[in-house]
ROGUKE-840289 format. One line per 8 residues: their letters; for each residue x, y, z of C-alpha. Coordinates in steps of 0.25 Angstrom, whole numbers, plus 5000, padded with zeros to 4 digits. Example, Ala and Ser with C-alpha at 12.3 -4.5 7.8 and 13.67 -1.06 7.14 Angstrom:
2
as = 5049,4982,5031; 5055,4996,5029
! end
This chain:
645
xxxxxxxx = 5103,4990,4985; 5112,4994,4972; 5101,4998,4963; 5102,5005,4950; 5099,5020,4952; 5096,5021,4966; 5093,5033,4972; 5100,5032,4986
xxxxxxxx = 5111,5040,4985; 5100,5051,4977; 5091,5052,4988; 5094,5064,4994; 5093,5072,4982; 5080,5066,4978; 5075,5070,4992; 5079,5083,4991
xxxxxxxx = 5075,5085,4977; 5060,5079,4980; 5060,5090,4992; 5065,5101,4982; 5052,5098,4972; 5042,5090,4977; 5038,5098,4990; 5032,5094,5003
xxxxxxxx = 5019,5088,5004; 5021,5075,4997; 5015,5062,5001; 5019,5050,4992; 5032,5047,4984; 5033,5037,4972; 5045,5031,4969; 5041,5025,4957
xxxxxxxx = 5054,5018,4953; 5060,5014,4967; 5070,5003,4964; 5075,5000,4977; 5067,5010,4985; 5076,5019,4989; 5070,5032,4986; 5058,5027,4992
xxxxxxxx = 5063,5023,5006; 5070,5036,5005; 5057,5045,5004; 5047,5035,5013; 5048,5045,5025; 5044,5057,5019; 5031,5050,5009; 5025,5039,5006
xxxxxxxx = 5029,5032,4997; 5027,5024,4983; 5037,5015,4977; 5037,5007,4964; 5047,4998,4957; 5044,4989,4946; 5054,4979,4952; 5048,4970,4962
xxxxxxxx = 5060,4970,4970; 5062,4986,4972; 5045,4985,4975; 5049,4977,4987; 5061,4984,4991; 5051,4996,4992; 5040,4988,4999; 5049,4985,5008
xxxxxxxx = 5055,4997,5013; 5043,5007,5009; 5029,5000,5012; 5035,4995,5025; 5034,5005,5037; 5044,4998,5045; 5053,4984,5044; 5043,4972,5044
xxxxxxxx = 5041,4967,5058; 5039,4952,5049; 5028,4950,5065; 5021,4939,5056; 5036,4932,5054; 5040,4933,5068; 5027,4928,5072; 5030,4915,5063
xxxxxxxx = 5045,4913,5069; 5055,4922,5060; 5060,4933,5070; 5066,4941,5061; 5066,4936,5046; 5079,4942,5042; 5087,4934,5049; 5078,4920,5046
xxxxxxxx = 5078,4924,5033; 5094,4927,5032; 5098,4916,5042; 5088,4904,5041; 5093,4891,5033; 5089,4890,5020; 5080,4880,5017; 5083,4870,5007
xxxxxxxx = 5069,4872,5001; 5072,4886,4997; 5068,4894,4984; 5080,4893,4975; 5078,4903,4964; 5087,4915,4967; 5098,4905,4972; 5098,4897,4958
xxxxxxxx = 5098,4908,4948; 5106,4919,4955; 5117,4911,4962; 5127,4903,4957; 5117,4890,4964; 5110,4890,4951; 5113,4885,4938; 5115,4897,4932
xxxxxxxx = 5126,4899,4943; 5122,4915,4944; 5130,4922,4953; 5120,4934,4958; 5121,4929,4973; 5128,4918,4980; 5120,4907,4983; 5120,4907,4997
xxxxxxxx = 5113,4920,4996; 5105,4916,4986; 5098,4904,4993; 5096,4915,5004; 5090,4924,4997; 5081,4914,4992; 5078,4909,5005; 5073,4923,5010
xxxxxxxx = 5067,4927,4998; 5057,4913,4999; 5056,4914,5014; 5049,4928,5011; 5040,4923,5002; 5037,4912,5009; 5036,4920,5021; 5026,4930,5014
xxxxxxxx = 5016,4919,5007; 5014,4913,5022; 5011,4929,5027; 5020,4929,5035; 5027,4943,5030; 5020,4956,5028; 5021,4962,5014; 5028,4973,5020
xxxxxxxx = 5038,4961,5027; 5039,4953,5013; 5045,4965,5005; 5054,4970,5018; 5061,4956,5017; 5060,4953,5002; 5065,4968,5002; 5076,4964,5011
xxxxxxxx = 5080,4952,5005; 5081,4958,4989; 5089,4971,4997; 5098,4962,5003; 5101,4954,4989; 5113,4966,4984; 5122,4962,4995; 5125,4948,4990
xxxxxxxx = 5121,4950,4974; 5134,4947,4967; 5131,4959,4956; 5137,4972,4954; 5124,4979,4957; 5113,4974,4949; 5110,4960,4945; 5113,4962,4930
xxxxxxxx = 5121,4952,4932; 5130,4945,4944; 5146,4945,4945; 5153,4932,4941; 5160,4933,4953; 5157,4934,4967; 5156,4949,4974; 5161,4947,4989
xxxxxxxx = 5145,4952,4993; 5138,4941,4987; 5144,4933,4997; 5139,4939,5009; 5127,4934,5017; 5114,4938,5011; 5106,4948,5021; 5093,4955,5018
xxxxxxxx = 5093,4969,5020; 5085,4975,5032; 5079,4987,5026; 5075,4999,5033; 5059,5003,5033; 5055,5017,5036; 5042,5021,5039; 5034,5032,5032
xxxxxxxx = 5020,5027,5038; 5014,5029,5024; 5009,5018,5015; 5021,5016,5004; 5017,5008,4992; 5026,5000,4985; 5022,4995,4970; 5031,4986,4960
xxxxxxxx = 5024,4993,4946; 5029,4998,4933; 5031,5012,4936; 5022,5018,4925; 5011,5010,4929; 5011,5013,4944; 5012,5029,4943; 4997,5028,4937
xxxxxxxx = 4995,5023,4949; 5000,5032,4960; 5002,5043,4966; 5008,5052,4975; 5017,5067,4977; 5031,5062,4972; 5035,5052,4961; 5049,5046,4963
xxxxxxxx = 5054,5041,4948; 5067,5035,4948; 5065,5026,4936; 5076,5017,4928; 5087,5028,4919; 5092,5017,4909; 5089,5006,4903; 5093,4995,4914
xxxxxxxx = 5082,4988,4917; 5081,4986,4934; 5075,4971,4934; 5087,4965,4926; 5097,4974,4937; 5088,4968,4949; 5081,4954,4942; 5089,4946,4955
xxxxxxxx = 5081,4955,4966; 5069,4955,4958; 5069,4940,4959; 5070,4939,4973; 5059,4950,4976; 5049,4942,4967; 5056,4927,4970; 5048,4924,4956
xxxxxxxx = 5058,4913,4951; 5059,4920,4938; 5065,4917,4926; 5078,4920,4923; 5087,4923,4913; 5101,4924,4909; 5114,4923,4915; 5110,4935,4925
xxxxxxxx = 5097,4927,4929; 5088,4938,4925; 5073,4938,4927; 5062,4942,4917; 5059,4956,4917; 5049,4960,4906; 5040,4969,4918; 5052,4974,4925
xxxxxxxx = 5055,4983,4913; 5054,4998,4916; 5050,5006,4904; 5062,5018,4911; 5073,5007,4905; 5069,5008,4890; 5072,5021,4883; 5060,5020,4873
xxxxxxxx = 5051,5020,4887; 5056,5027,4896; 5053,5042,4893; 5038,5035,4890; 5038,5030,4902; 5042,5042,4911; 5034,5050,4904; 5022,5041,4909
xxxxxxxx = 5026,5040,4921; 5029,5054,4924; 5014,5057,4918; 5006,5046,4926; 5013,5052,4939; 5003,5055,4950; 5013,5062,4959; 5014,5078,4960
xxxxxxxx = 5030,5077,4961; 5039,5069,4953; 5054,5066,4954; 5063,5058,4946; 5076,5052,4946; 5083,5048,4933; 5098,5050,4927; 5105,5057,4917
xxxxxxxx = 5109,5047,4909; 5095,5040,4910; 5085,5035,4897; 5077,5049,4899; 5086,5062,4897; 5082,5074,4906; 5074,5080,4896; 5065,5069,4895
xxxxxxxx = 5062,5069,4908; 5060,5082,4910; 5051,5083,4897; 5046,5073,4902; 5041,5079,4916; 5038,5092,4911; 5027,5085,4902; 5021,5077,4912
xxxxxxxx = 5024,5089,4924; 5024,5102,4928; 5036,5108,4917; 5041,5118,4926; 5042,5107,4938; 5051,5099,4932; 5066,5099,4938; 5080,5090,4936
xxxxxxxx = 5089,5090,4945; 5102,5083,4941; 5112,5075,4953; 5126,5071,4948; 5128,5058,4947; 5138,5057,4958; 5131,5062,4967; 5122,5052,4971
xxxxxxxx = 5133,5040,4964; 5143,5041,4973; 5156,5035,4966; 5151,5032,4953; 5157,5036,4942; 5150,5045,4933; 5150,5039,4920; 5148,5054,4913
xxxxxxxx = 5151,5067,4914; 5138,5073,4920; 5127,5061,4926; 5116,5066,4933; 5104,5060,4940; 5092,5067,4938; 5080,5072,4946; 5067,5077,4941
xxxxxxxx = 5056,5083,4948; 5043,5086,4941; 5031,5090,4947; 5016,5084,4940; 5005,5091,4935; 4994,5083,4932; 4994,5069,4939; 4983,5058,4930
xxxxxxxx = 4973,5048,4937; 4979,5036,4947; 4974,5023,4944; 4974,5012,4954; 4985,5002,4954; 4986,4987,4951; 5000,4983,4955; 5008,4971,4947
xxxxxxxx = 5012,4967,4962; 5004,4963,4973; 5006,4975,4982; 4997,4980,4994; 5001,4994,4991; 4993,4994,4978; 4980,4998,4983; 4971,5006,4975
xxxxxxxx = 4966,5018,4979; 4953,5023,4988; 4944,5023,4976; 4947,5009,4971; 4942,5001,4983; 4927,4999,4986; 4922,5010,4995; 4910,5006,5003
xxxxxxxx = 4897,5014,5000; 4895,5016,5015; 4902,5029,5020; 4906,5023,5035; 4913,5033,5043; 4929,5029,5045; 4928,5021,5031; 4942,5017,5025
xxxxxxxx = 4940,5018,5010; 4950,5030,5009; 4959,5023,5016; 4958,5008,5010; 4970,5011,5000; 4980,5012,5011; 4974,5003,5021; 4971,4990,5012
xxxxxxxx = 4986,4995,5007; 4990,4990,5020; 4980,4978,5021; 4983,4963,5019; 4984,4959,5005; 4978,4944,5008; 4965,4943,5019; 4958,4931,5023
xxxxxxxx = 4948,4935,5032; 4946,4950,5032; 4940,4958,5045; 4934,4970,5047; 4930,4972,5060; 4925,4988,5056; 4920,4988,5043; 4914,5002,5043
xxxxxxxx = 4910,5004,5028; 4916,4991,5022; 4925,4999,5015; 4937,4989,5019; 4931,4976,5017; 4924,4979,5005; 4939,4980,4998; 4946,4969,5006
xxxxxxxx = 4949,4957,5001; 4949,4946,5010; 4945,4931,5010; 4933,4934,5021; 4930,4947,5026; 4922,4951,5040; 4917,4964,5042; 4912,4968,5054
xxxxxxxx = 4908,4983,5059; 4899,4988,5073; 4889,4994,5063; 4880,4982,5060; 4871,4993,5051; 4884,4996,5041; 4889,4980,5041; 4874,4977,5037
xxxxxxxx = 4873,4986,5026; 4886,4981,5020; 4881,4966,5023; 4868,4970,5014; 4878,4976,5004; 4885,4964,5003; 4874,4954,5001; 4862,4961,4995
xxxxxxxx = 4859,4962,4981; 4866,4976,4976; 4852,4978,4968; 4845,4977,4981; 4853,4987,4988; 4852,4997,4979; 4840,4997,4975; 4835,5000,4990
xxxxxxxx = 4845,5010,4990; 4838,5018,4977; 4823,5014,4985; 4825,5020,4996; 4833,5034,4992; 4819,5033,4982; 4809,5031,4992; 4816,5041,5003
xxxxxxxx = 4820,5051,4990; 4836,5050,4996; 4845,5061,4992; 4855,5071,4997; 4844,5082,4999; 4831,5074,5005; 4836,5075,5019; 4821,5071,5024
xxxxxxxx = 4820,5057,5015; 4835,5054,5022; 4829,5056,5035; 4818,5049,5032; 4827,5037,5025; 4835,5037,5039; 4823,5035,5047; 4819,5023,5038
xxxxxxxx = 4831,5015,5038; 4833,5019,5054; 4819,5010,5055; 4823,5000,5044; 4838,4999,5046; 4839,4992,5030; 4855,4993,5026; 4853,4997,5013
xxxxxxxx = 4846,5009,5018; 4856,5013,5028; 4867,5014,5015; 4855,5021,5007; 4853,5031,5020; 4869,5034,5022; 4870,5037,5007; 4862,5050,5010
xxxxxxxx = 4868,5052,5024; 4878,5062,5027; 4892,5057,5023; 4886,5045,5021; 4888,5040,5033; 4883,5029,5043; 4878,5033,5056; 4870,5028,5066
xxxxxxxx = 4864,5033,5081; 4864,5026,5094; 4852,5021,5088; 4858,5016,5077; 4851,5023,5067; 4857,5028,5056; 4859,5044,5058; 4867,5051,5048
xxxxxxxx = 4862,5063,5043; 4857,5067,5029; 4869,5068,5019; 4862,5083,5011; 4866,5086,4998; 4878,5075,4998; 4874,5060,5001; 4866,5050,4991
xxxxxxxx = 4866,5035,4986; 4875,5040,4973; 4880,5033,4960; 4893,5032,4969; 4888,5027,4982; 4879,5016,4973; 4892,5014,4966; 4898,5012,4978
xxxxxxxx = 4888,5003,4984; 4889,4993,4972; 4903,4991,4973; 4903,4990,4989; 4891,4978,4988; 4900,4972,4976; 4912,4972,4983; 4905,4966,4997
xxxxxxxx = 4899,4954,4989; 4915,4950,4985; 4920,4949,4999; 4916,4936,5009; 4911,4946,5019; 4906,4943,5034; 4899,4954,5041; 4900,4958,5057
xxxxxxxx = 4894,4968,5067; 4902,4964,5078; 4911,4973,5088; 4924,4970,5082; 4930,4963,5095; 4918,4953,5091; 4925,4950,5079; 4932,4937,5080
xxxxxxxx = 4947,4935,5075; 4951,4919,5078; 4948,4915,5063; 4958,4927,5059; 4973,4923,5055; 4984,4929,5048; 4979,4930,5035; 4966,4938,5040
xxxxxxxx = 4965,4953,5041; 4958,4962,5051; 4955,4978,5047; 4950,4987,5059; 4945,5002,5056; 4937,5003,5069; 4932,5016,5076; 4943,5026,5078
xxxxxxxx = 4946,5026,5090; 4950,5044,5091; 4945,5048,5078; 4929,5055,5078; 4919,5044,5070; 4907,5045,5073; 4906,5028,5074; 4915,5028,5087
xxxxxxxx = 4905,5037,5098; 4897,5026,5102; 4885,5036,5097; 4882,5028,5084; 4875,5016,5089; 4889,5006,5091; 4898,5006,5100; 4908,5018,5101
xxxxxxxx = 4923,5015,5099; 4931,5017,5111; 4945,5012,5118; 4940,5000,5122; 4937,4996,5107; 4950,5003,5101; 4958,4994,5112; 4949,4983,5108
xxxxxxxx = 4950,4983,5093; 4966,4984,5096; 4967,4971,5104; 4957,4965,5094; 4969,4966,5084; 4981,4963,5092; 4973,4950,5094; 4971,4948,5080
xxxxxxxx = 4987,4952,5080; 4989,4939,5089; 4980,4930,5079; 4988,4937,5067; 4975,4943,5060; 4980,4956,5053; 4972,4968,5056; 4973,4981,5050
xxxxxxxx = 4968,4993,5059; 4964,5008,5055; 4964,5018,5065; 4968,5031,5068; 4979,5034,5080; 4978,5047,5080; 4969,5058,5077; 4966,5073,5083
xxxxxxxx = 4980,5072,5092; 4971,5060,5098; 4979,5046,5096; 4973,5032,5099; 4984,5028,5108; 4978,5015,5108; 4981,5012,5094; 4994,5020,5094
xxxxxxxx = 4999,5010,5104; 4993,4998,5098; 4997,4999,5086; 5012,5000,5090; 5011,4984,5087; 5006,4984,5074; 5010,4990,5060; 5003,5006,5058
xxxxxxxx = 5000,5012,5046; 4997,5026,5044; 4984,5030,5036; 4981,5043,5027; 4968,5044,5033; 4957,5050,5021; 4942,5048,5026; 4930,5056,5019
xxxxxxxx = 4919,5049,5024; 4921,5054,5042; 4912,5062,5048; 4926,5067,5055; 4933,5066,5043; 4937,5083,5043; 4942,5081,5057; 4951,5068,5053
xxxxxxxx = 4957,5077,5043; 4960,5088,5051; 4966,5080,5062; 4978,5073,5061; 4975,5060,5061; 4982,5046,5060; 4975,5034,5054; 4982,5021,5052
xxxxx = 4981,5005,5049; 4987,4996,5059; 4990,4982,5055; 4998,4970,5061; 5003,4965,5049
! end
């Protein structure tokens, strides 16, 4: 695509000047102002990536080709008759019943008789672009297979746009390539297998928000605005049915401003944004003949930087423009490279858009006061990233700690779990009276003076509750247990040791507590204490969700040797759970499994197989709350989310 200042040609300088001052080591990279993306795809490989634009069209063009591992499989399409959707949608008939909008005000079909695209291509691009939402409202497409297609269909638009390179304004007459055959572009997907997250935000308002190694910045030079360049894509990527105005057609834009367009914002506006940066390393992209001088920024960067860090380094302009005249004597391209000192606070995000990558961090879901080994609070920021956005019935046939179903949101949710001790406590916690709870809580630790140096009252207290079994007691006991932790005998009875000098029912833990029974009363909750292949799937459709975080099948929890009281996880159930799925599979259910293929140089060859048919997704693993946790960490280890959708 022809877009005003894109990098394609200045890639390989950017590589190699990234590699000259950024150093190994790094992890993320931000490209804050990604336009059409091209940076980004070009540095997925090597990090994972972050990519923003305040056009929604670039957001999808990033979407696309960044949050996608590989080219959609569209199996859901396939599965409703559309073998491959490219050709239905370039090659079908087009229905007389068809959205007309981009037809009547940008083709000479309208009254206005605009001359932007024929009107053959028009009525195409219309019949595409509401095929694909129709398509998406009836869950048929993926998120990841709606932004590949509507991706494909705006990328495709330039070939036949009757413009000299933006949509300023159309040619009054004919360019011989608006006249051929409208085709979508197939774009290519790389893999990275890391989480990429796309956002459509103001730029300033997202960098409060983020973080990571290397920030990207690549912002508007001059006072061009982008939407009015680009209003004709942007309308197709939303399909909003806009008003517009003029004898170009050109939508509103009042939000679409960027603040790097208007000299008496833009050094504000960098300087912000330069301050607010969470990234260690930063590197920008500007021009010579831009709003800021080269002083400004360096000033600029220095304040807000290590001085001594800053560096420009200057490209001729012809190096990277190829033929283009140069329109003074010496034009340049600059590159800055700063390094930061000091990096202020992240908030959480709330996006303008309604994106699945905009999950808030550990800290911000409910975490469960219960300290269940394998627990996924760490974790839920990238899993629930990767979760459906819309649930009917939710199904948990491993609950553990609840962490997971106490921040899901579903229209019924089942949990379910072998350890019929936990799923009572959490029962209780979700129907008793908080007042009740807590006051027997704050009765027993009196009466059996609890606290991290009375070693002989826990004793003591375990004995009691091993004779009673009361839930709230078994909470009270694990909160002066070692780690926390819930464990049990062949007995059953409950036989963690005392947790000296470290355990208590604290402020936070009772903080905790009242936020996890809140949380419970807010969700249509049923409860199970089943074996999972017990649990019955014929009610579950396609817009139902299945999560499994069972036993590990090579990994050393203590829940999986048969020696606490349920049954031990073996083959036979790792083989069972799988074809537990691939029959929800044939009824359409989605499922999401964690697990771990491999671990100490041993690989779940079961898993690795199996989950050739499905979609895998690598997981930075963090967990502090395993006995094995040191051995997890010092082993390579590979856990990952599996997902049919």
């Amino acid at each position: 695509m022809r877009y005003i200042g894109c990098k394609i040609n200045l890639l390989p300088e950017i590589k190699g000047f990234v590699a000259a001052h950024c150093g190994g080591g790094n992890a993320v990279f931000c490209d804050l102002f990604a336009g059409t993306g091209a940076v980004s795809r070009f540095f997925k490989p090597d990090y994972q990536i972050i990519a923003n634009d305040l056009l929604y069209f670039s957001y999808v063009l990033a979407a696309a080709t960044l949050e996608n591992q590989e080219i959609p499989s569209f199996e859901t399409l396939n599965k409703h008759g559309v073998a491959d959707p490219f050709v239905y949608l370039e090659t079908t008939k087009i229905p007389a019943k068809t959205a007309t909008f981009i037809t009547e005000t940008y083709s000479p079909a309208g009254k206005n008789g605009r001359m932007y695209l024929t009107e053959e291509n028009a009525r195409r691009i219309d019949f595409i672009r509401s095929r694909i939402e129709e398509w998406h409202s009836e869950k048929r497409l993926t998120r990841g297979e709606y932004n590949y297609l509507l991706a494909a269909l705006i990328e495709g638009i330039p070939f036949v746009s009757n413009i000299t390179g933006t949509y300023g304004a159309y040619l009054k007459h004919w360019d011989k390539r608006a006249f051929k055959k409208f085709e979508m572009q197939r774009l290519p997907v790389v893999g990275n297998g890391k989480i990429n997250k796309c956002f459509n935000e103001n730029a300033n308002e997202l960098i409060r928000h983020i973080e990571g190694d290397i920030l990207y910045l690549d912002p508007p030079y001059n006072t061009r605005q982008y939407l009015p360049n680009y209003h004709l894509l942007e309308t197709v990527a939303r399909y909003d049915n806009p008003t517009v105005n003029g004898v170009t057609g050109m939508r509103k834009y009042l939000h679409g401003k960027s603040d790097f367009c208007l000299s008496t914002k833009v050094e504000e506006s960098f300087s912000t944004l330069v301050k607010e940066a969470r990234f260690r390393h930063i590197v920008l992209s500007y021009s010579d003949d831009g709003l800021l001088s080269a002083e400004q920024i360096s000033q600029i960067l220095k304040t807000h930087c290590k001085a001594e860090s800053v560096v420009l380094h200057k490209i001729p302009y012809n190096r990277y423009k190829g033929k283009i005249e140069q329109t003074k004597s010496e034009h340049n391209e600059f590159l800055f490279y700063a390094e930061k000192t000091c990096l202020a606070p992240c908030r959480p995000i709330q996006s303008s858009v309604n994106l699945t990558s905009n999950i808030p961090a550990a800290r911000d879901f409910i975490k469960s006061p219960m300290n269940y080994i394998g627990g996924k609070h760490r974790l839920l920021p990238q899993i629930f990233n990767l979760f459906p956005t819309q649930i009917g019935t939710f199904l948990e046939p491993f609950a553990g700690g609840f962490n997971v179903s106490v921040n899901m949101t579903a229209n019924k949710m089942r949990c379910n779990d072998m350890n019929y001790k936990v799923v009572e406590l959490v029962r209780l916690f979700r129907y008793a009276d908080a007042n009740f709870v807590l006051n027997r809580i704050e009765e027993k630790i009196r009466e059996y003076k609890l606290s991290p140096q009375n070693e002989k009252g826990y004793n003591a207290f375990r004995d009691y509750y091993n004779a009673t079994g009361d839930p709230v007691d078994l909470f009270t006991l694990s909160c002066f247990s070692f780690n926390y932790q819930f464990r049990f005998n062949s007995k059953l009875e409950y036989n963690n040791p005392f947790g000296r000098n470290r355990s208590s029912f604290s402020q936070s833990t009772k903080t905790k507590l009242i936020a996890f029974m809140k949380a419970l009363r807010e969700k249509n909750l049923e409860f199970y204490t089943r074996d999972f292949r017990e649990l019955p799937t014929d009610d579950l459709g396609g817009n139902d969700f299945i999560y499994c975080d069972p036993p590990y099948l090579i990994t050393l929890g203590s829940y999986n040797d048969g020696k606490r009281g349920f049954r031990n996880w073996s083959e036979t159930e790792e083989k069972d759970l799988l074809a537990y799925l691939d029959n929800a599979n044939k009824q359409n259910i989605r499922f999401a499994l964690s697990n771990v293929i491999t671990h100490n140089n041993r690989t779940n060859e079961f898993l690795a197989i199996w989950s050739r048919n499905y979609k895998v997704h690598f997981i930075k693993s963090n967990y502090s709350n395993c006995s094995y946790n040191k051995k997890m960490r010092e082993t390579k280890t590979q856990e990952v989310l599996i997902t049919n959708y």
